[in-house]
C-alpha atoms as a printed R data frame, in Angstrom:
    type eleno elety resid chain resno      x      y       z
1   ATOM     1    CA   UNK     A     1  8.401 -4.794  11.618
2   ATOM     2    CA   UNK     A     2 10.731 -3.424   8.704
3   ATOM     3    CA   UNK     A     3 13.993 -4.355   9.343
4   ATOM     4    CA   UNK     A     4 17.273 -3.473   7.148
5   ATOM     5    CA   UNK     A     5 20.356 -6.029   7.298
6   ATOM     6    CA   UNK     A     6 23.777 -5.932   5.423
7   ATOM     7    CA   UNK     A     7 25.865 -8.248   4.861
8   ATOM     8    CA   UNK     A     8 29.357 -9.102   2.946
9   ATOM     9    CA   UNK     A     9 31.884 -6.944   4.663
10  ATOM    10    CA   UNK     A    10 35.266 -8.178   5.873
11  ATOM    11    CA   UNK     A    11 38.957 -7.352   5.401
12  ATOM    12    CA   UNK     A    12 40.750 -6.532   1.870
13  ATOM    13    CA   UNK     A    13 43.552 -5.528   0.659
14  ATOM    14    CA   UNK     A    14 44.292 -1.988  -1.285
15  ATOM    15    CA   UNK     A    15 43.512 -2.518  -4.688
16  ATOM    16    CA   UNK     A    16 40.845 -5.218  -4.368
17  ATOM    17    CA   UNK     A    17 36.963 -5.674  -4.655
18  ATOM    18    CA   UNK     A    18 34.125 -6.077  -1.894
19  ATOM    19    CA   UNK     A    19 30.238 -6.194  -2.257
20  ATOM    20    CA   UNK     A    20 28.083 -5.320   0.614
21  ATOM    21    CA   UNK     A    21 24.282 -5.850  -0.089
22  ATOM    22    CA   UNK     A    22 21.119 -5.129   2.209
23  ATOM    23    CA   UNK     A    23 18.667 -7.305   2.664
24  ATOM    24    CA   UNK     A    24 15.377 -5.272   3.861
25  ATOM    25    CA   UNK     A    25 12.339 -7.589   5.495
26  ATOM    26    CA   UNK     A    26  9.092 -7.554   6.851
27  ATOM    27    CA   UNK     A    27  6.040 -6.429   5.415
28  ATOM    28    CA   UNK     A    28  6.899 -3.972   2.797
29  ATOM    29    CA   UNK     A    29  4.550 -2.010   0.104
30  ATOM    30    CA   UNK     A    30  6.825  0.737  -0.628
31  ATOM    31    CA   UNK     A    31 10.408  0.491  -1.660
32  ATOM    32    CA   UNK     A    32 11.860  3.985  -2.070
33  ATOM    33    CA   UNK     A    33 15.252  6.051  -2.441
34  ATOM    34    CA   UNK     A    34 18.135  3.455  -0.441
35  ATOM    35    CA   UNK     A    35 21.238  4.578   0.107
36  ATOM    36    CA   UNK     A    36 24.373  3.580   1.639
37  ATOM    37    CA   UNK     A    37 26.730  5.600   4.550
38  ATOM    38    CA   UNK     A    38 30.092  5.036   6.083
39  ATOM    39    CA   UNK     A    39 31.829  5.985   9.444
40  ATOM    40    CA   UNK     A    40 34.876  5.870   9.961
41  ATOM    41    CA   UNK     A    41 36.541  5.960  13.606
42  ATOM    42    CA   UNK     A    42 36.518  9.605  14.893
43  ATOM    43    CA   UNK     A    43 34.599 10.846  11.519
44  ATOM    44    CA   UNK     A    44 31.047 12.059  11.378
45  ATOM    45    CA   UNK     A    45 28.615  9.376   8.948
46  ATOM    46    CA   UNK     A    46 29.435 10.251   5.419
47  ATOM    47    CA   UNK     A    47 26.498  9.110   2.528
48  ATOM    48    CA   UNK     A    48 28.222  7.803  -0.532
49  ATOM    49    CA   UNK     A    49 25.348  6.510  -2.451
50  ATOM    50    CA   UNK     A    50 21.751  6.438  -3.137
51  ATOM    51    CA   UNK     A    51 19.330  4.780  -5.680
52  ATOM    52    CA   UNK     A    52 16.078  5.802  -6.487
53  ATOM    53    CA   UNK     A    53 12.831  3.664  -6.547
54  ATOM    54    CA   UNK     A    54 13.354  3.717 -10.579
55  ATOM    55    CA   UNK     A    55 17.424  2.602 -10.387
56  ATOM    56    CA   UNK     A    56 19.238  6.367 -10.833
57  ATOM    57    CA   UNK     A    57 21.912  6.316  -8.992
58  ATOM    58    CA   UNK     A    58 23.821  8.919  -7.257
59  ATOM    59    CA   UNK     A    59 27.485  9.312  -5.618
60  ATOM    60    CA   UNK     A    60 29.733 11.517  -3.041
61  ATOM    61    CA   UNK     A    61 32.763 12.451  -4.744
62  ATOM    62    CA   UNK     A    62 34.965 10.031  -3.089
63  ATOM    63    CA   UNK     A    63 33.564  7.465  -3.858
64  ATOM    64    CA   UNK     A    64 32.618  8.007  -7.838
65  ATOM    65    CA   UNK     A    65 34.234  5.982 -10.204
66  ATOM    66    CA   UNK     A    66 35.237  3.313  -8.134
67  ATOM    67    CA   UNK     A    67 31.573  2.102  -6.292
68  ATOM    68    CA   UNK     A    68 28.682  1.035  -7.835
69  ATOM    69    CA   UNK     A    69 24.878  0.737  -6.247
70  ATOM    70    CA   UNK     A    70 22.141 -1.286  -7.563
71  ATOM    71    CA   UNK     A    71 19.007 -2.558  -6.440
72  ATOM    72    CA   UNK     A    72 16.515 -5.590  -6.862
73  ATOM    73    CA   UNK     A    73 13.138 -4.637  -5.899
74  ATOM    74    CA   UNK     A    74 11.432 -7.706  -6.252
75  ATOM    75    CA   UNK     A    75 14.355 -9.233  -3.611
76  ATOM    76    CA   UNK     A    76 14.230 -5.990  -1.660
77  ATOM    77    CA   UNK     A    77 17.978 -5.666  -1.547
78  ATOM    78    CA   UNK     A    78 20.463 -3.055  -2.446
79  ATOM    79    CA   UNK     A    79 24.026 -3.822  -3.380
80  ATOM    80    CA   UNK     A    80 27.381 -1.848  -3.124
81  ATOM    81    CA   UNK     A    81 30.130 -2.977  -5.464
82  ATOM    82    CA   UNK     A    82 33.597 -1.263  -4.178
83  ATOM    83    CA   UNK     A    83 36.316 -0.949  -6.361
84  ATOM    84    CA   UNK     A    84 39.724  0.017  -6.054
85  ATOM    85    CA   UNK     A    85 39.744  0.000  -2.574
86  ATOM    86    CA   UNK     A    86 41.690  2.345  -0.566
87  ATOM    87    CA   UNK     A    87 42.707  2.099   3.009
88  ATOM    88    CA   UNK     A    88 40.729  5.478   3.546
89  ATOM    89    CA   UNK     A    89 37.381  3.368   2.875
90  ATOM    90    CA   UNK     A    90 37.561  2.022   6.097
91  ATOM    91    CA   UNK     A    91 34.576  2.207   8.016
92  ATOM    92    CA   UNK     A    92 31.692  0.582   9.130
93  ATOM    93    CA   UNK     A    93 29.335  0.820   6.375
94  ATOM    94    CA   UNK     A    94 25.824  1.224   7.149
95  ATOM    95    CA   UNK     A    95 22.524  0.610   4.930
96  ATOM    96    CA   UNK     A    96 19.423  3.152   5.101
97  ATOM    97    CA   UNK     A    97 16.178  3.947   3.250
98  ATOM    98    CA   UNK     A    98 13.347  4.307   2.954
99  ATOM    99    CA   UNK     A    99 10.768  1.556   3.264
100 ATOM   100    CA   UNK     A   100  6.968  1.815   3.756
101 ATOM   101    CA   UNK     A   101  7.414  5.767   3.736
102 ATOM   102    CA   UNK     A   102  9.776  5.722   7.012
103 ATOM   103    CA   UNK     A   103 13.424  6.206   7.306
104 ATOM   104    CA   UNK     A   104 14.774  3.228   8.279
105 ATOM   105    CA   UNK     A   105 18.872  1.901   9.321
106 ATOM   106    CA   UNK     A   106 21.246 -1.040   9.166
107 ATOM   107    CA   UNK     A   107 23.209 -2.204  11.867
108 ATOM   108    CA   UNK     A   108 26.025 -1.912   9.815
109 ATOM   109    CA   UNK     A   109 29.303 -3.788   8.314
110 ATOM   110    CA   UNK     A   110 32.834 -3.104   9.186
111 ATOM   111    CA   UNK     A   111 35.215 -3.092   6.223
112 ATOM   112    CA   UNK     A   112 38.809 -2.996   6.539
113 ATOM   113    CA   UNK     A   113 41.208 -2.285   4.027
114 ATOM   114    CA   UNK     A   114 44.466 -2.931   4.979
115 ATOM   115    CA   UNK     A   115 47.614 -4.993   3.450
C-alpha cells in the first residue's frame, strides 16, 4: 500500500521561509511526475508545482520566484522550499503523484502565514 505523507508545515510570519517535504512509502518501482497543491478556505485546489521523474521542475505563476521543488528518488521524497511568504499562501498544502503508475494524495499540511 503506497502511501504519500507531508510533513513540516506550521505558522510563519510574512517575509519568512518554510519547507514542506513528502515522504512517499510502501512498495514502490516507479517514481514519476510529483507535484505539490494548495487550498485555501473557500478556494478550489490550486497546483503550484511539479517535478518530473528526471528533476525539471515546473511552477503556477504565483508561486514562481519565490518556491522551489526538488526531489530525492532514492529517499522517495519531494521537498517544497517557500520563500517570501505572503499571507495569501495560506492553505493547506497537499502532496500528489504519481507512484507505481497511479495517482496518488497527501493528507495534507496547513500553513499559516500570519504576523
Amino acid at each position: 500500500q503506497v502511501q504519500l505523507v507531508e510533513s513540516g508545515g506550521g505558522l510563519v510570519q510574512p517575509g519568512g521561509s518554510l519547507r514542506v517535504s513528502c515522504l512517499a512509502s510502501g512498495t514502490i518501482f516507479s517514481f514519476g511526475t510529483m507535484g505539490w497543491h494548495r487550498q485555501a478556505p473557500g478556494k478550489q485546489r490550486e497546483l503550484i508545482a511539479t517535478i518530473t521523474s528526471g528533476g525539471s521542475p515546473n511552477y503556477a505563476d504565483s508561486v514562481k520566484g519565490r518556491f522551489a521543488i526538488s526531489r530525492d528518488n532514492a529517499k522517495r521524497t519531494v521537498n517544497l522550499q517557500m520563500n517570501s511568504l505572503k499571507p495569501e499562501d495560506t492553505a493547506v498544502y497537499y502532496c500528489n503523484g504519481r507512484v507505481n503508475f497511479e495517482d496518488y494524495w497527501g493528507q495534507g499540511t496547513q500553513v499559516t502565514v500570519s504576523s
